[in-house]
N, C-alpha and C positions, 0 to 999 in steps of 0.2 A: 718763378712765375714769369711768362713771358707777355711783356707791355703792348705786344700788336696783339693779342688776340681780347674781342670783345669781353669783359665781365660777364658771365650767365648768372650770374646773382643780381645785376643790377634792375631793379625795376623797370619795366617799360612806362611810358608816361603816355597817360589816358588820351584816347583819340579825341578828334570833337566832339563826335557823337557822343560819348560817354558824358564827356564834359556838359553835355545839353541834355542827358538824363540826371547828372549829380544837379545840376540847375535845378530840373522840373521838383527831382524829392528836396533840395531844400527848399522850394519856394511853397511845394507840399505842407514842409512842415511849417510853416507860418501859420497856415488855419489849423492845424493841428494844436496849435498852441495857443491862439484865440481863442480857441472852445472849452481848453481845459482852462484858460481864466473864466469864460462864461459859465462851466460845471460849476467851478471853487468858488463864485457867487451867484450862484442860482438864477441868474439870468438868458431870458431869450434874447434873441439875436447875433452878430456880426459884429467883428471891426471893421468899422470905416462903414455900417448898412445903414436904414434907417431908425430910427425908434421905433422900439416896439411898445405899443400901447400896453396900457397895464389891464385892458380886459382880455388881453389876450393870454393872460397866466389862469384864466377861470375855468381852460379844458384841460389842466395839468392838476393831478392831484400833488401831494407833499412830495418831491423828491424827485415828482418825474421829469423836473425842468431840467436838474442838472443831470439827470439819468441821459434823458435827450441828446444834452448837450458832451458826455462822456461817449457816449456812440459815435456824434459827430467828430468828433475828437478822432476814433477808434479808426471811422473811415479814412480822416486827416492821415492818419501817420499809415494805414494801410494804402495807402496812392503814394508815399511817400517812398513807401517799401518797393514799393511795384515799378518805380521811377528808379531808384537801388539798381533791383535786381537786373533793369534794362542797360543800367552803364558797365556790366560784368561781362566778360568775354563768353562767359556759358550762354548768354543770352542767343547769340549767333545759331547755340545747337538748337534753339526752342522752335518748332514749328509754329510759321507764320500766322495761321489760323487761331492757336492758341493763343499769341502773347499779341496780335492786332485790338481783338474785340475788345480788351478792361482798355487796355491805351486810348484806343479810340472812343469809349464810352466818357473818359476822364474828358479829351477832348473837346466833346460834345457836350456835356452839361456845365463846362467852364464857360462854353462859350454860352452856352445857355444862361446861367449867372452872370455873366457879363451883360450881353442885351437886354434882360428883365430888370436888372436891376438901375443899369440907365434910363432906358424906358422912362421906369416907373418916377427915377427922381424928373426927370425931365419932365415930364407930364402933368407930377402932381405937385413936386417940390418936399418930397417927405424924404430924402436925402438917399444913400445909398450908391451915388455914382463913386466913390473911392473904393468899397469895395465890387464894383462893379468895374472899376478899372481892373483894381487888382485881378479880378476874373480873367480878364481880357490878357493879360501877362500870361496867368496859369494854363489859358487856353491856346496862346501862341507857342508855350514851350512843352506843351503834350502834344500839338500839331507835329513840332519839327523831330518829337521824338519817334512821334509814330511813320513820319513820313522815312526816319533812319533807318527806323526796323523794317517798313515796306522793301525797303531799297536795300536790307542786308546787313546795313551799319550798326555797329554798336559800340 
């Protein structure tokens, strides 16, 4: 074996880009993982959201809280996946059109949960600005993922 020539076996080691899509899906799966404790005890709401009033379990019939809450879950680790799939070199072959719109919709309703959810504590005092930080994180690092894959990065 000859010592000047590169190893073709040796891993290449992920660009930034990548490294800021593995960010978005772990940070993904934190709400993913919230919800399935909110499923496993049948309760509405968030980590770190408001309380949620107990009249508000009176449009849920038996089971559909944690049903709800297993969906939300479902979406958690699907944006998780989608955050995945965008730190993989295939990602480059996907046309722009197609892998823009879910990134940029994550984008969008992060930051959306981010601002409503401060808003609201700020306004009323019924809490909810911690995950509405958190939001604001989720929403900074679907921004920079999506601004990679505009720009061809991955």
């Amino acid at each position: 074996m000859d010592d000047r020539t590169p190893h073709r076996t040796a891993a290449r080691p992920p660009d930034r880009a990548a490294r800021w899509a593995v960010a978005a899906a772990l940070w993904s799966l934190l709400y993913a993982v919230s919800k399935v404790g909110y499923a496993l005890a049948g309760r509405l709401g968030v980590t770190g959201g408001p309380e949620v009033p107990a009249d508000s379990y009176a449009g849920f019939g038996p089971g559909e809280v944690a049903a709800a809450q297993w969906a939300n879950a479902g979406v958690g680790l699907a944006v998780a996946l989608l955050f995945l799939l965008c730190s993989l070199s295939v990602a480059r072959r996907v046309p722009r059109w197609l892998s823009l719109p879910p990134v940029g919709a994550v984008a969008l309703m992060a930051l959306a949960g981010a601002v409503g959810m401060i808003y609201r504590d700020l306004s009323s005092g019924v809490g909810g600005t911690v995950f509405g930080l958190y939001c604001l994180v989720w929403s900074a690092l679907s921004a920079k993922v999506l601004v990679d894959l505009a720009r061809g990065r991955t």
